[in-house]
ZAZA-131388 format. One line per field, with one value per residue (C-alpha): chain; residue number from 0; z, y, x. Coordinates in nm, 4 decimals, always signed. Layout:
BEGIN
chaine = c(A, ...) $
num = c(NUM, ...) $
z = c(Z, ...) $
y = c(Y, ...) $
x = c(X, ...) $
END
This chain:
BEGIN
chaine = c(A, A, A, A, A, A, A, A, A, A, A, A, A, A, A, A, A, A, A, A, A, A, A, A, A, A, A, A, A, A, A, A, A, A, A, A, A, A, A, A, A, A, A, A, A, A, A, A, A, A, A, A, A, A, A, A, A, A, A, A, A, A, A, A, A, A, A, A, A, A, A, A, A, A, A, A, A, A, A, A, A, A, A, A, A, A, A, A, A, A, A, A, A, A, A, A, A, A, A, A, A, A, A, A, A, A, A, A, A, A, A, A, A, A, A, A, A, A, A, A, A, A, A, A, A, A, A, A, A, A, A, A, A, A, A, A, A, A, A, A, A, A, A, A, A, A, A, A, A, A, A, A, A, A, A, A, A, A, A, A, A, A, A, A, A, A, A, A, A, A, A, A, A, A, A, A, A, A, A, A, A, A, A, A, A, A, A, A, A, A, A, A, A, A, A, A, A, A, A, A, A, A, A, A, A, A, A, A, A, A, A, A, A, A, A, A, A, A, A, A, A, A, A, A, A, A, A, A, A, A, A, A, A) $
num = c(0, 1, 2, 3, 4, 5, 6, 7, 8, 9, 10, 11, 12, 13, 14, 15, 16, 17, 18, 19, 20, 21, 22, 23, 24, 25, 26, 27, 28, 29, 30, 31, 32, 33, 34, 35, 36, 37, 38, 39, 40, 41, 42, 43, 44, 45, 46, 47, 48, 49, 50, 51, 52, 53, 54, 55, 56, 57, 58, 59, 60, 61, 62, 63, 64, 65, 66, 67, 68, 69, 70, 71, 72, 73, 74, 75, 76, 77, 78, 79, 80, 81, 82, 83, 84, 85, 86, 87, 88, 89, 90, 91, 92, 93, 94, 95, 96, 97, 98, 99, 100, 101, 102, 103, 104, 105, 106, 107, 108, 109, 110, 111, 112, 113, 114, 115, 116, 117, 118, 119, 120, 121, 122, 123, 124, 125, 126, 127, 128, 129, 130, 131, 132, 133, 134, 135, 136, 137, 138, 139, 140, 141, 142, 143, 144, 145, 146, 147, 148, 149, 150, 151, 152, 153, 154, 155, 156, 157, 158, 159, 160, 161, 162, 163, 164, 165, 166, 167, 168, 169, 170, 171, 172, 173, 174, 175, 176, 177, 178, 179, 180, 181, 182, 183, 184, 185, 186, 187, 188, 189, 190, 191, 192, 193, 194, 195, 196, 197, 198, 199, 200, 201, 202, 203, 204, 205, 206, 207, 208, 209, 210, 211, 212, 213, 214, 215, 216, 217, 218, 219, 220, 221, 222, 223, 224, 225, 226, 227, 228, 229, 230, 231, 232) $
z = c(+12.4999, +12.6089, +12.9059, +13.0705, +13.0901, +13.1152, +13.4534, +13.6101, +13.4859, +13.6128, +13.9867, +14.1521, +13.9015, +13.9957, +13.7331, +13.8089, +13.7772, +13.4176, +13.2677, +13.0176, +13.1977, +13.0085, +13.0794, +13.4109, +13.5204, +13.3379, +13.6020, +13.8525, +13.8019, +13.8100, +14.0933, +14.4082, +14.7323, +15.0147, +15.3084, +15.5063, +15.8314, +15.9492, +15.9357, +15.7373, +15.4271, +15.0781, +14.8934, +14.9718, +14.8605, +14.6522, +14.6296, +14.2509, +14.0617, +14.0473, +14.0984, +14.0964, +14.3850, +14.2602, +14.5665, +14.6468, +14.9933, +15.2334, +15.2056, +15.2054, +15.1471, +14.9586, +15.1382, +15.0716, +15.2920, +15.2458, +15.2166, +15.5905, +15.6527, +15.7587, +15.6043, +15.3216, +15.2193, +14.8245, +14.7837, +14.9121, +14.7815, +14.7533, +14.6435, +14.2046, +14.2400, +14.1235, +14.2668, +14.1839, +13.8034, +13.7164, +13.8485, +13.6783, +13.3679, +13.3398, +13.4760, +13.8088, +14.1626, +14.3403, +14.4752, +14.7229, +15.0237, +15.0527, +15.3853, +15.4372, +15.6599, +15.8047, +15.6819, +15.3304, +15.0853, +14.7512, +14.4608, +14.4055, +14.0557, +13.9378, +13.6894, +13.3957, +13.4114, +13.4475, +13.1220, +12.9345, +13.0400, +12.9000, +12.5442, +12.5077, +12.6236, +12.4505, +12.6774, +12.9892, +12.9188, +12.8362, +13.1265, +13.3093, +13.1336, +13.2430, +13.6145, +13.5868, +13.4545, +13.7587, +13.9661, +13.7953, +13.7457, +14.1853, +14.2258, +14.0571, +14.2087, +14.5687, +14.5117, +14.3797, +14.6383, +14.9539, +14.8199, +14.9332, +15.1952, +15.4447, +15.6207, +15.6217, +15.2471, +15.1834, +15.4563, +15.2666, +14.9453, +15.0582, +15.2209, +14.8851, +14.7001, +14.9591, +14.9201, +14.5448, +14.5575, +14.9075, +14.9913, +15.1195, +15.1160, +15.4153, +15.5547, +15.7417, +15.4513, +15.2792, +15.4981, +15.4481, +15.3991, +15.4070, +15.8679, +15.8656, +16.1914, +16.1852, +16.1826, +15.8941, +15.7162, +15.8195, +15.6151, +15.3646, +15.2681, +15.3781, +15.6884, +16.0812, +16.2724, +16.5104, +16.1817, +16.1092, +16.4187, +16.4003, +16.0443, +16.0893, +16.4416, +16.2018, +15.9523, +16.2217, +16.3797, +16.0113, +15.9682, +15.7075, +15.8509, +16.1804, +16.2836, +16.5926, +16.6060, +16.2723, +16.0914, +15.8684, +15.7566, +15.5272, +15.6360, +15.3208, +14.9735, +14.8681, +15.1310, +15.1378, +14.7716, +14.8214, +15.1094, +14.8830, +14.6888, +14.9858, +15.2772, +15.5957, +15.7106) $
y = c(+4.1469, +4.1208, +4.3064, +4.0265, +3.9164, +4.2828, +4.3180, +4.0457, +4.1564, +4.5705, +4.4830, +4.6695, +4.9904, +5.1830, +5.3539, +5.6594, +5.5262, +5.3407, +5.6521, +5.8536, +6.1993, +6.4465, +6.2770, +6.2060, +6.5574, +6.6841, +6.4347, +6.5928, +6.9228, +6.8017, +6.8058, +6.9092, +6.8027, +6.6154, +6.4255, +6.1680, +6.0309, +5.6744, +5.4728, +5.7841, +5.6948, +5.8118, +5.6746, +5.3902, +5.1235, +5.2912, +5.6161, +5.8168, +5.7571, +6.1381, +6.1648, +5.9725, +5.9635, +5.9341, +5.8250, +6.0202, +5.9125, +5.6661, +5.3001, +5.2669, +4.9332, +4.8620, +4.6471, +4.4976, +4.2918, +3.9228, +3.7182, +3.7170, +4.0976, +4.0137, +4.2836, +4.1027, +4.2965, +4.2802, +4.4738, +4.7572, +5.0439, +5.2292, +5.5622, +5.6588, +5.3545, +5.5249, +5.4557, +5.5231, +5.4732, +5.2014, +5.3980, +5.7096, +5.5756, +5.3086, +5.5439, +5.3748, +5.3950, +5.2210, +4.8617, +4.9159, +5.0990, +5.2809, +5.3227, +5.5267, +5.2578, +5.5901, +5.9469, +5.9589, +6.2351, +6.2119, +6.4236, +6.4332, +6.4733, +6.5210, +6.2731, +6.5323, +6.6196, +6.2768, +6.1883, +6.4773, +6.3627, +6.0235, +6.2009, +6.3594, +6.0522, +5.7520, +5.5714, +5.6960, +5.5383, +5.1595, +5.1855, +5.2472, +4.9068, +4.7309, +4.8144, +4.7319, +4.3675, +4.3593, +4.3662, +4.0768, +3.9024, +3.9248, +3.8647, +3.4884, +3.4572, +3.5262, +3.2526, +2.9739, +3.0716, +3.0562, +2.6722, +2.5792, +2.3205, +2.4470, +2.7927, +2.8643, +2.8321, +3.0613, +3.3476, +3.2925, +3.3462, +3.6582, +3.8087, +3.7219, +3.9323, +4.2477, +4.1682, +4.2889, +4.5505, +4.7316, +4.5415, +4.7194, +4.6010, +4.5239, +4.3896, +4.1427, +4.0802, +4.2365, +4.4135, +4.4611, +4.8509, +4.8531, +4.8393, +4.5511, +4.4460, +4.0191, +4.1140, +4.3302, +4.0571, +3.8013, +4.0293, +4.0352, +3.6147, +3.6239, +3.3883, +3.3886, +3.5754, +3.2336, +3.0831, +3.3058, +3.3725, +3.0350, +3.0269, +3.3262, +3.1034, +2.8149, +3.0973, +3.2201, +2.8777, +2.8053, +3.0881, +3.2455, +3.5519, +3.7941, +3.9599, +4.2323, +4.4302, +4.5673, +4.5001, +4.1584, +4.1118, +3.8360, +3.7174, +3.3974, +3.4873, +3.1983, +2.9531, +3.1629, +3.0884, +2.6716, +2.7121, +2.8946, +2.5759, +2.3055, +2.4640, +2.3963, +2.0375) $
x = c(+2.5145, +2.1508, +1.9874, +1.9444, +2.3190, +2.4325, +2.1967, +2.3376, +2.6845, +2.6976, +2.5223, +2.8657, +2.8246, +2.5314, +2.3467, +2.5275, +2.8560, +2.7699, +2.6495, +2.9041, +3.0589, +2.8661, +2.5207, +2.6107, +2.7210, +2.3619, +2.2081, +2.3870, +2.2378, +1.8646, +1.6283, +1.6565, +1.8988, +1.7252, +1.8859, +1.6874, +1.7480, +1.8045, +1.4740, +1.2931, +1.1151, +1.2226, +0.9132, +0.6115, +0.4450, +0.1323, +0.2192, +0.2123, +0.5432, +0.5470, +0.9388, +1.2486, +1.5564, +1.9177, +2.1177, +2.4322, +2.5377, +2.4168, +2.2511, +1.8944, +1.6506, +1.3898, +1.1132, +0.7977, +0.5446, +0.5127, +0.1866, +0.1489, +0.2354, +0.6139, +0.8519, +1.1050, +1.3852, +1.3408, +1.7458, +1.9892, +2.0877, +2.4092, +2.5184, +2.4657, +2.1750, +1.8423, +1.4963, +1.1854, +1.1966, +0.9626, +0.6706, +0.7887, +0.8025, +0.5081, +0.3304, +0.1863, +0.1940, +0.5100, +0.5058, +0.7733, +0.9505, +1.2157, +1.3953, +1.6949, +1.9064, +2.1665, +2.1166, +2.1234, +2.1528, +1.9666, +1.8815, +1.5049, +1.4096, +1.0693, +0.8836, +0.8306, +1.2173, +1.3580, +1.1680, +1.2529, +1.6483, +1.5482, +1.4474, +1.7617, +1.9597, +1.9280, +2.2007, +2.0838, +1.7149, +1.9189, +2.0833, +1.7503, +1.6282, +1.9379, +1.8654, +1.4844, +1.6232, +1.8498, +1.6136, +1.3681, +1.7108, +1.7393, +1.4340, +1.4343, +1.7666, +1.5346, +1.3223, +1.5864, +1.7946, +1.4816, +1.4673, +1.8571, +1.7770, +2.0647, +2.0093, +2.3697, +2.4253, +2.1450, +2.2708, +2.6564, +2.4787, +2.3516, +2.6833, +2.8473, +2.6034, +2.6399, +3.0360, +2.9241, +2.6931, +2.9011, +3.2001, +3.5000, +3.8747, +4.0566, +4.3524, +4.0985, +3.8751, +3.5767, +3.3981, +3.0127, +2.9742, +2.5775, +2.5070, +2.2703, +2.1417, +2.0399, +1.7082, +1.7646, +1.9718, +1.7016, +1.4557, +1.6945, +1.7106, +1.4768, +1.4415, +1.4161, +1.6361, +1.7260, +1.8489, +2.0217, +2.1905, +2.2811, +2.4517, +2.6820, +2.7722, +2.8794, +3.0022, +3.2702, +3.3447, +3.4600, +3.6730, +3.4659, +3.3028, +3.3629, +3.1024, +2.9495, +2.6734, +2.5416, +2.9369, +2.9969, +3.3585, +3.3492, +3.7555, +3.7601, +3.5558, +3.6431, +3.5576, +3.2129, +3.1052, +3.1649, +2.9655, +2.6538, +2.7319, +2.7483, +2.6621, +2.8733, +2.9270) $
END
C-alpha cells in the first residue's frame, strides 16, 4: 500500500494510536506535560520548528490566513494526533497555527529528542510520512471540494469528514465531538457564515442533522454522504 492511499485510509487513527505498544509507551515518556487553555496558542505561523506537540486530551485547530487576511481552518485535531513535525524535521519555521479549541493537554517534546526517537524507530518515522501525506491528501480534497456549486453539499461534506476524524455514537446519531461554533465551521469549508447558516437550516429541515450552539449531531450518515454527492433539492 502506498502513502498516499494509506493517508487517506488511517484519518480516524491518530498517529498515536497507529504506533506499535512498545514505541508508543517510549513516546509517552518524552517531553514534557503542558495544558493550554481554550483559544491559547500551542505553536504559530513562522515560528522555529524547535519542538513537536503530541496531543493527549482536548481538540485544537490548525489555521492559516487566506489571500485576503481571513482565517481558513486548514484541519482539527484530536487526541494521539501530532503537530509540529514538518518543521521539526525539514528543518524550517512553521506555516501554520495552532489553537487549542477547549483546554487541552499535550506532551511537548523537543526537536533534538523527537529525532533521536525517529533514529531508533523506523516505524514511528513512516507513520510520520503517512500523516504529512494526509494532510496534502486534505488539502486537494479542500480545493475540489470549495468548487461544489451548492453550499450545502460542501458544509455535508465537511460534517462527514469530522463524523471521521471525532464522531461519537449515539442513540440519536453521530454526534460531532470537536465544539465548533458556525463561524468556526465556516472557517473550516471554508465559506461565509450566512451560507452556512443556511445549509445546516436545509440540513435539519431534511432530517439529516440537529444542531444548537457549538454541538452537530449528524441524525442520517447516510442521507448526509448523497447529499456531498447531490446536494439538497
Amino acid at each position: 500500500m502506498g502513502l498516499g492511499q494509506e493517508a487517506a485510509e488511517e484519518r480516524e487513527r491518530p498517529f498515536l494510536e497507529r504506533l506499535d505498544e512498545p514505541v508508543r509507551a517510549r513516546l509517552l515518556e518524552m517531553g514534557t506535560p503542558q495544558t493550554y487553555e481554550g483559544r491559547q496558542a500551542l505553536m504559530r505561523a513562522g515560528e522555529p520548528g524547535d519542538f513537536v506537540m503530541l496531543l493527549r486530551h482536548g481538540y485544537v485547530k490548525v489555521t492559516s490566513a487566506d489571500r485576503m487576511g481571513a482565517t481558513v481552518i486548514l484541519d482539527v485535531g484530536v487526541p494521539g494526533d501530532l503537530h509540529g513535525e514538518i518543521a521539526v524535521i525539514a528543518g524550517g519555521i512553521r506555516m501554520a497555527d495552532v489553537i487549542a479549541i477547549e483546554e487541552v493537554h499535550v506532551r511537548r517534546i523537543a526537536a533534538s529528542e523527537f529525532n533521536r526517537f525517529l533514529l531508533e524507530h523506523p516505524a514511528a518515522m513512516r507513520e510520520v510520512l503517512v500523516s504529512v501525506a494526509r494532510r496534502f491528501v486534505l488539502a486537494q480534497r479542500q480545493r475540489t471540494q470549495s468548487w461544489k456549486p451548492q453550499a450545502v453539499a460542501r458544509v455535508a461534506t465537511r460534517l462527514d469528514y469530522l463524523v471521521d476524524v471525532c464522531g461519537i455514537r449515539t442513540p440519536a446519531g453521530w454526534r460531532i465531538g470537536i465544539p465548533l461554533s458556525q463561524d468556526e465551521l465556516a472557517q473550516f469549508i471554508p465559506m461565509g457564515r450566512t451560507m452556512v447558516a443556511q445549509a445546516l437550516d436545509k440540513l435539519r429541515k431534511a432530517g439529516v442533522v440537529a444542531s444548537s450552539r457549538r454541538a452537530i449531531t449528524v441524525i442520517d450518515r447516510e442521507a448526509l454522504r448523497v447529499v456531498t454527492e447531490k446536494g439538497v433539492t
